[in-house]
MMTF fields as JSON, N, C-alpha, C and O atoms, coordinates in Angstrom:
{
  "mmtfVersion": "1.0.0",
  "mmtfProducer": "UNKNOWN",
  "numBonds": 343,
  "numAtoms": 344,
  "numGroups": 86,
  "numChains": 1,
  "numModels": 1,
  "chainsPerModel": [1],
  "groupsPerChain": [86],
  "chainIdList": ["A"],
  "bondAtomList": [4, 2, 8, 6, 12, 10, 16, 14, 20, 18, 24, 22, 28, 26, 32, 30, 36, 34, 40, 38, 44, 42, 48, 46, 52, 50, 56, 54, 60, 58, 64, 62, 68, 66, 72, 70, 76, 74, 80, 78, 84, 82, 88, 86, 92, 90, 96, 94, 100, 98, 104, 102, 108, 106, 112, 110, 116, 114, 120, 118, 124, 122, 128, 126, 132, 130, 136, 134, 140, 138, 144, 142, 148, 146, 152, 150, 156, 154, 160, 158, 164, 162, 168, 166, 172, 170, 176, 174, 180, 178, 184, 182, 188, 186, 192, 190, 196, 194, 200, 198, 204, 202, 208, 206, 212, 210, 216, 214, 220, 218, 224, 222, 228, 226, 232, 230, 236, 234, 240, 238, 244, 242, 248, 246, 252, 250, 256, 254, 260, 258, 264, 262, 268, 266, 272, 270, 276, 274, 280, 278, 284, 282, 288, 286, 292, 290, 296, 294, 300, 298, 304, 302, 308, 306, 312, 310, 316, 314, 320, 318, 324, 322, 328, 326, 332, 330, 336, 334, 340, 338],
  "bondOrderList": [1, 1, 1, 1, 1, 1, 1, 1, 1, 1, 1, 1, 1, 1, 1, 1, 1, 1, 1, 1, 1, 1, 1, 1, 1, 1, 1, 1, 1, 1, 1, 1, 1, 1, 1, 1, 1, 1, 1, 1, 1, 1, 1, 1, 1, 1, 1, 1, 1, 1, 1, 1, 1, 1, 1, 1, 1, 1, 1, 1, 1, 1, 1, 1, 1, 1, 1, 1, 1, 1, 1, 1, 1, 1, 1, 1, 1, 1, 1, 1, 1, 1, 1, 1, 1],
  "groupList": [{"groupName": "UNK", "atomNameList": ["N", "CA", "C", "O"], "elementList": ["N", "C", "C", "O"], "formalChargeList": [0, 0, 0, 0], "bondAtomList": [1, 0, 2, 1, 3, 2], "bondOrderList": [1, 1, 2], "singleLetterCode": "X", "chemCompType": "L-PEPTIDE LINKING"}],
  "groupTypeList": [0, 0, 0, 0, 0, 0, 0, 0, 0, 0, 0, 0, 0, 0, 0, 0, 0, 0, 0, 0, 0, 0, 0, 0, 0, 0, 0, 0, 0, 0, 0, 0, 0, 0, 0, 0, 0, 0, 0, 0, 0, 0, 0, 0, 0, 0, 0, 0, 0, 0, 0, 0, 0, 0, 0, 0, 0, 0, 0, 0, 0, 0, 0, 0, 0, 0, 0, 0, 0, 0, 0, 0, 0, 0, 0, 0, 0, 0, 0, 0, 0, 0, 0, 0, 0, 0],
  "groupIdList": [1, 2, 3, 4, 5, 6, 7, 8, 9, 10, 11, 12, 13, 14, 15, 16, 17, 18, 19, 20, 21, 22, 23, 24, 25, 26, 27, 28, 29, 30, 31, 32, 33, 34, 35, 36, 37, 38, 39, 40, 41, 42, 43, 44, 45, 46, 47, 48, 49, 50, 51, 52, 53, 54, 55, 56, 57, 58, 59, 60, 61, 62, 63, 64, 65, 66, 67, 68, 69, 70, 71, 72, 73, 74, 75, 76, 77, 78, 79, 80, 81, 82, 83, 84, 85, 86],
  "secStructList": [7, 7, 7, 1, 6, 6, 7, 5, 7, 7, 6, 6, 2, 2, 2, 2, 2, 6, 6, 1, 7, 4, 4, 4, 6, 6, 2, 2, 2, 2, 6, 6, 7, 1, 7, 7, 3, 3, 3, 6, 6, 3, 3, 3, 7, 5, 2, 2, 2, 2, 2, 2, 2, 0, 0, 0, 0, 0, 1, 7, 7, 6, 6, 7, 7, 5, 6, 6, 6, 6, 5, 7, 6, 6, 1, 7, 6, 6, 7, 1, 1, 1, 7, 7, 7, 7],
  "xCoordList": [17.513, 16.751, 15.27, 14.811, 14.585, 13.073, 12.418, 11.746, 12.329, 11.147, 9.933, 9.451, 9.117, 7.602, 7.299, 8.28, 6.131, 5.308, 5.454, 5.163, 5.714, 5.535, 6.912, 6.954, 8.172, 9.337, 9.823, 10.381, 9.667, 9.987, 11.831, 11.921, 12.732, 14.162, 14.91, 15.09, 15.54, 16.061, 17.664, 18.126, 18.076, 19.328, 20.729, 21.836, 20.479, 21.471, 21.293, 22.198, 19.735, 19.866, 19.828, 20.085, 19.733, 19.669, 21.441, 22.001, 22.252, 23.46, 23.938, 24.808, 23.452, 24.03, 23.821, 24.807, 22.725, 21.877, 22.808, 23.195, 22.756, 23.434, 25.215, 26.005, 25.541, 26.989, 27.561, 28.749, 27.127, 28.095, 27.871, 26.783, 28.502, 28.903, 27.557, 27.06, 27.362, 25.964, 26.738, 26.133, 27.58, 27.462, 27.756, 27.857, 27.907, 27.955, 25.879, 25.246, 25.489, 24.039, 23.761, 24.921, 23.501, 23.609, 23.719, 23.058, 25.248, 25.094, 24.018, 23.347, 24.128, 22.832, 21.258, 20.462, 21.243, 19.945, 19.857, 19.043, 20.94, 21.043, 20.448, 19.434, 21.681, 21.146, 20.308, 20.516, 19.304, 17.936, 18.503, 18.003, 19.242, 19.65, 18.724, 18.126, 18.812, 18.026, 16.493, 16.199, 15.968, 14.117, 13.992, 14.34, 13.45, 13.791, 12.343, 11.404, 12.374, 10.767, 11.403, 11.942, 11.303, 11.667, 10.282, 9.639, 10.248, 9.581, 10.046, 10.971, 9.828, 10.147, 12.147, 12.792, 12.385, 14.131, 14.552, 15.767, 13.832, 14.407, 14.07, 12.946, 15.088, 15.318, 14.35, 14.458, 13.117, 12.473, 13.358, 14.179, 13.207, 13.442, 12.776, 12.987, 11.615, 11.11, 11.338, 11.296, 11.82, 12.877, 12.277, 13.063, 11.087, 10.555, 10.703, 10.661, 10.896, 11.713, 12.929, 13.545, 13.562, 15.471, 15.747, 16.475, 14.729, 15.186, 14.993, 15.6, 13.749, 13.485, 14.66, 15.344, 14.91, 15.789, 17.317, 17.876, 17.589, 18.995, 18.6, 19.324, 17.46, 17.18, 17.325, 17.693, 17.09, 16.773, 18.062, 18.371, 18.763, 19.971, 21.46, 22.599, 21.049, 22.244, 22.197, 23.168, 21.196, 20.636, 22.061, 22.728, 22.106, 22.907, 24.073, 24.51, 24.91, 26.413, 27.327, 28.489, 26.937, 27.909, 28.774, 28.373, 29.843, 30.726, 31.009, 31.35, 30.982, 30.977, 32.074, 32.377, 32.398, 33.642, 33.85, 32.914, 34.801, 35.085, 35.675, 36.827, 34.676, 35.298, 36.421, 37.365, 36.287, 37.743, 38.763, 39.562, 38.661, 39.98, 40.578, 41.718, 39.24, 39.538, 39.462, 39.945, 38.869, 39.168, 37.713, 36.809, 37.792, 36.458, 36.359, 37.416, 35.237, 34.665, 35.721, 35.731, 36.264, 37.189, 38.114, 38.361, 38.474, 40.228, 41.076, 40.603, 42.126, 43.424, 43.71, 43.594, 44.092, 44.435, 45.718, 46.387, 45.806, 46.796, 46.436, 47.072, 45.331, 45.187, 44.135, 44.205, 43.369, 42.177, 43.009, 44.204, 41.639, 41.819, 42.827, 42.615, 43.848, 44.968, 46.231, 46.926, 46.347, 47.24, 47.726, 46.891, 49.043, 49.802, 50.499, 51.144, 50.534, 51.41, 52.595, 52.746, 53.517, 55.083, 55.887, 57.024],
  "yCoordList": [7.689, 6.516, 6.856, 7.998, 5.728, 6.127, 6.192, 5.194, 7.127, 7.851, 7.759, 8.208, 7.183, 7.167, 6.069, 5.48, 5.827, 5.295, 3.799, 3.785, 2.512, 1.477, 0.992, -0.2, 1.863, 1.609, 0.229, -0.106, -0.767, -1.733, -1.779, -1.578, -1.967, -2.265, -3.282, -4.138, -3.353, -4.877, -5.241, -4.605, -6.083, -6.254, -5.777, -6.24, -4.867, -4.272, -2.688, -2.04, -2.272, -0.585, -1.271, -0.207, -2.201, -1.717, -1.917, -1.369, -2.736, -2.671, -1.441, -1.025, -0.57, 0.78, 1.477, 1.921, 1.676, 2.028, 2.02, 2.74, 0.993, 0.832, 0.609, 0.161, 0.954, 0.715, -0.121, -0.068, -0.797, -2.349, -3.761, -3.809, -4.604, -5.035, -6.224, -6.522, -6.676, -7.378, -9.087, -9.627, -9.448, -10.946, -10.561, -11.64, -9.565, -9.095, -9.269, -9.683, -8.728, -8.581, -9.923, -9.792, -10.659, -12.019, -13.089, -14.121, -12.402, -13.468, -13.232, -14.015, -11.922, -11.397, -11.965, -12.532, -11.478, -12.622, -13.91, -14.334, -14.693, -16.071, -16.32, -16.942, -15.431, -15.927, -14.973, -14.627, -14.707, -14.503, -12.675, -12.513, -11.756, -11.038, -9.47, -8.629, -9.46, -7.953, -8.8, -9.967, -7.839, -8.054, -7.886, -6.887, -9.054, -9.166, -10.02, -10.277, -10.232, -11.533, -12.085, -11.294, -13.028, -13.256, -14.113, -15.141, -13.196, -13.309, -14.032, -13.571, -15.179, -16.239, -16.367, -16.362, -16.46, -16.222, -15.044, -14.927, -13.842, -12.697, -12.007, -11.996, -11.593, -11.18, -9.93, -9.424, -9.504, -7.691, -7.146, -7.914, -5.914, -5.185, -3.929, -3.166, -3.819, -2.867, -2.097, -2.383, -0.169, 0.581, 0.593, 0.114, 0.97, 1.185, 0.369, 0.817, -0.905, -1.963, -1.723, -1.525, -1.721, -1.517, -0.799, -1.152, 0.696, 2.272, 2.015, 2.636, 0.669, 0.776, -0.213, 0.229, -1.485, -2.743, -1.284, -1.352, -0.539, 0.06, 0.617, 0.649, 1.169, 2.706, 1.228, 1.609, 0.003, -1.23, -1.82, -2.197, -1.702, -3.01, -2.093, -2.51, -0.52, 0.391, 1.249, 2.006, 1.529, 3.194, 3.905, 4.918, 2.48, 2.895, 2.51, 1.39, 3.917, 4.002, 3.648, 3.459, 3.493, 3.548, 2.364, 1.34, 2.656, 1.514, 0.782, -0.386, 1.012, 0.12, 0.941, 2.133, 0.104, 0.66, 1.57, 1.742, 2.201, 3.631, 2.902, 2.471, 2.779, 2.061, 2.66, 2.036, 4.042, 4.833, 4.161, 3.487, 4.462, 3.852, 2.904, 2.791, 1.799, 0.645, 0.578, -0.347, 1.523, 1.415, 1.681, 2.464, 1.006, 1.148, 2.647, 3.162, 3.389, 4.769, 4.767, 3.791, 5.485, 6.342, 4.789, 4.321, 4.274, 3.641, 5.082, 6.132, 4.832, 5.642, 5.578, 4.467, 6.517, 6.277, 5.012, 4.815, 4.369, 3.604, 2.336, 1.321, 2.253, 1.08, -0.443, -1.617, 0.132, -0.427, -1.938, -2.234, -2.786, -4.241, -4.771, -4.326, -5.524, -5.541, -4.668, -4.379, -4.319, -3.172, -3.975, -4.289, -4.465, -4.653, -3.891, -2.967, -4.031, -3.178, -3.386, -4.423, -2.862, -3.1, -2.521, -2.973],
  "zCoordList": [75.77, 76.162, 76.121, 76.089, 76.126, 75.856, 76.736, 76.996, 77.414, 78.573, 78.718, 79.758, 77.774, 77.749, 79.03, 79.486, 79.533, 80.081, 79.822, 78.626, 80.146, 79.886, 79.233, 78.927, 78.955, 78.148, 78.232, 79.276, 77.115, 77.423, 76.633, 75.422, 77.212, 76.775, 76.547, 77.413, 75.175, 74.774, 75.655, 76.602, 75.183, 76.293, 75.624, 75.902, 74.79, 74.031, 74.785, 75.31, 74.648, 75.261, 76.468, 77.03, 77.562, 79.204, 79.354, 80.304, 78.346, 78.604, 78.381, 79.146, 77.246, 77.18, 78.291, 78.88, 78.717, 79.709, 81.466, 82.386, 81.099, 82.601, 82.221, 83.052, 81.052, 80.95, 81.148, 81.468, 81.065, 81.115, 80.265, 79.69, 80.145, 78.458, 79.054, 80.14, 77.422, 77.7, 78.549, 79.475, 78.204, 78.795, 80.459, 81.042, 81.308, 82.672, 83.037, 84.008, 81.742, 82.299, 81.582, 81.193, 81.232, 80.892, 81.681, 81.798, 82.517, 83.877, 85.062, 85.734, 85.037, 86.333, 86.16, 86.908, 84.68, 84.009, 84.444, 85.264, 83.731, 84.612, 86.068, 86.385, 87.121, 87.858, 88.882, 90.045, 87.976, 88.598, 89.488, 90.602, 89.083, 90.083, 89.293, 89.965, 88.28, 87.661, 87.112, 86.852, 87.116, 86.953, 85.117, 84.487, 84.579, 83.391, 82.847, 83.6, 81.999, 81.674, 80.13, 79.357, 79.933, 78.599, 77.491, 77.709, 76.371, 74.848, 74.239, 73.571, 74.098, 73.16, 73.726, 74.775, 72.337, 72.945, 73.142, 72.98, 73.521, 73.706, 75.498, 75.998, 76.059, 76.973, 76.341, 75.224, 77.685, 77.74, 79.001, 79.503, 79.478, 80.86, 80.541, 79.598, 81.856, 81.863, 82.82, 84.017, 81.894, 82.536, 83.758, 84.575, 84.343, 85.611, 86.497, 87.643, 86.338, 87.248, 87.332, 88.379, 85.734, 85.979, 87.28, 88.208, 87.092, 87.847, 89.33, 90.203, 89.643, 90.698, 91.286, 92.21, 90.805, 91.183, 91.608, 92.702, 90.927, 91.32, 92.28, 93.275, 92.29, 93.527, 94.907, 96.018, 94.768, 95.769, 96.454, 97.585, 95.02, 95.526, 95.091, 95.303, 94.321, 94.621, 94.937, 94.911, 95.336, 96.458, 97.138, 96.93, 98.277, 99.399, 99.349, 99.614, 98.822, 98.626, 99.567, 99.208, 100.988, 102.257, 102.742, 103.295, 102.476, 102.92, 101.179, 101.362, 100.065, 98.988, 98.03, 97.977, 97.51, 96.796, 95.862, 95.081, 95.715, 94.834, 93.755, 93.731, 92.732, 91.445, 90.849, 90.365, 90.899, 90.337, 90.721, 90.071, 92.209, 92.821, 93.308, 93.758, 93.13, 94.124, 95.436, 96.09, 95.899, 97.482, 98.303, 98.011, 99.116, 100.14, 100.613, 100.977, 100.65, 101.462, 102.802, 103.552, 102.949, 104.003, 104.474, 105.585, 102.996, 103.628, 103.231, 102.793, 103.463, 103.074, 101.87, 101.354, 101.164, 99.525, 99.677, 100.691, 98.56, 98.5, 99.294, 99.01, 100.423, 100.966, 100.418, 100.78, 99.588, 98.813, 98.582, 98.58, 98.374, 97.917, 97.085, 95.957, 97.086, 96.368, 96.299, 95.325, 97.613, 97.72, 98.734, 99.582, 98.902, 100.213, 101.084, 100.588, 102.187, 102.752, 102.984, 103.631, 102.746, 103.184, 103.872, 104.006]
}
């Protein structure tokens, strides 16, 4: 990724970037949730916002879910969202 000073990123590298498929960041675009400016018909994101908006709104890991596993920070294995008990 491009490291320089001022990196401005299209919505193809911040999807690589942040791993996840572009119509997910598309909707966030929509509705107003990642820091973005748009050029004519083209979506910009500038990385120094991206880096800061995550350090903002995904800093703090506590209590939020273990994507591996599905399950919230210190449930019981096997107990996570969609798991019934029987």
């Amino acid at each position: 990724m491009d490291e320089k000073p001022g990196a401005v990123l299209t919505i193809d590298e911040l999807s690589a970037y942040l791993k996840i498929p572009k119509s997910t960041l598309y909707k966030l675009v929509r509705e107003g949730k990642v820091p973005c400016q748009k050029i004519g018909r083209h979506w910009r994101f500038r990385k120094v916002a991206i880096d800061r908006w995550l350090e903002e709104t995904h800093g703090d890991t506590t209590n939020r879910q273990d994507s591996r596993f599905g399950r919230a920070e210190g449930t019981p294995e096997g107990r996570g969202p969609g798991k019934a008990r029987v």
